[in-house]
C-alpha positions in Angstrom: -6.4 -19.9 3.4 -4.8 -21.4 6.5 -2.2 -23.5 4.2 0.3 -20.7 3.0 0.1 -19.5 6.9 1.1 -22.3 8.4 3.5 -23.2 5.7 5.2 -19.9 5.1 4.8 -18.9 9.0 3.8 -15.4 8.0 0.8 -13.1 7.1 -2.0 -14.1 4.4 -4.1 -11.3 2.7 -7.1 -12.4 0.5 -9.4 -10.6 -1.5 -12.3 -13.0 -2.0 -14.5 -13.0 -5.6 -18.2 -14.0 -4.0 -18.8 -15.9 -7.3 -15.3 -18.2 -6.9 -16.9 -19.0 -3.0 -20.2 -20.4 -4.0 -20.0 -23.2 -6.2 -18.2 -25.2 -3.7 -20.1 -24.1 -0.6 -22.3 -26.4 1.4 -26.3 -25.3 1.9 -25.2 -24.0 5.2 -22.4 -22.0 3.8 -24.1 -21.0 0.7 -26.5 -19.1 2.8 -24.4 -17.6 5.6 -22.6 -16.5 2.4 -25.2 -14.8 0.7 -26.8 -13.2 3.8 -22.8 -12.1 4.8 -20.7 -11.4 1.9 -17.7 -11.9 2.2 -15.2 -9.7 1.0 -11.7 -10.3 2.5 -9.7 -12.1 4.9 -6.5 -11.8 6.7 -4.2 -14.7 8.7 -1.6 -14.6 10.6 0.1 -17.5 12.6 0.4 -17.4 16.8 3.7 -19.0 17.6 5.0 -19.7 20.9 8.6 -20.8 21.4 9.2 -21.8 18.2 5.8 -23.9 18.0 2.7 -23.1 15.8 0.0 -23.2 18.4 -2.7 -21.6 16.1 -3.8 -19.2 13.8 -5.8 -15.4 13.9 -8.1 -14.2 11.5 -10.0 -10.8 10.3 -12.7 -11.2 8.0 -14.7 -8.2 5.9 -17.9 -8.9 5.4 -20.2 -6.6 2.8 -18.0 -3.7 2.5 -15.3 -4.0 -0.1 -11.8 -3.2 0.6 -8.7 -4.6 1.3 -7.1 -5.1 4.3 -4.1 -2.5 4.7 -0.3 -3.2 6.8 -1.8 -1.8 9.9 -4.5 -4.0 10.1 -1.4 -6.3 9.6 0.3 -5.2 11.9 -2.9 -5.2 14.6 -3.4 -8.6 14.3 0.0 -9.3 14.4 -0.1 -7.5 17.8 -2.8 -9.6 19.0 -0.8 -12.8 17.8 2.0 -12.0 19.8 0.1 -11.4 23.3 -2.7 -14.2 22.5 -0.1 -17.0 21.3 1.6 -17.3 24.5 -1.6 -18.3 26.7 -2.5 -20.7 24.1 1.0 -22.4 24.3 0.7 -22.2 28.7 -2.8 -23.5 28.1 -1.6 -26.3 25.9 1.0 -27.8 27.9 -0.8 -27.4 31.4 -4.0 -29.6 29.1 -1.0 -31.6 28.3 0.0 -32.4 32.0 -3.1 -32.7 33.2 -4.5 -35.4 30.8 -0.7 -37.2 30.9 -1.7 -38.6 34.2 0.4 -38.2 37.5 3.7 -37.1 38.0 
């Protein structure tokens, strides 16, 4: 899923068919999977001055139905506020493993 986001920098919606999931799941997949189906997924990408610093996800478990534009645009919301600490947290980690001044 997290290919087309980071390539095309914008939103991914996914409606996912339970039966394309399971053949290549792991044991440990395979059985959150069957105890938490899942039924759809939405990504968008958190950018902070220009930068891809990560990504933010909804998932639908059990009940199945798409996600709509203002779920969009909600987690595009939270994108924008959450990006920005993630980009300050970055480069202060940055600096503070870079050694001194």
């Amino acid at each position: 899923m997290w290919r087309p986001v980071v390539d095309s920098r914008r939103a991914v919606r996914l409606r996912i068919d339970r039966d394309q999931l399971l053949p290549g799941a792991s044991p440990e997949q395979l059985e959150f999977l069957l105890r938490y189906p899942l039924t759809a997924m939405l990504g968008v990408p958190l950018e902070h001055e220009g930068r891809l610093v990560g990504g933010a996800s909804l998932i639908r478990f059990s009940v199945d139905m798409a996600f709509t534009d203002d779920d969009e645009a909600l987690l595009y919301d939270f994108a924008a506020r959450v990006a920005p600490l993630l980009g300050i947290s970055r480069q202060l980690s940055a600096r503070t493993t870079s050694g001194p001044f």
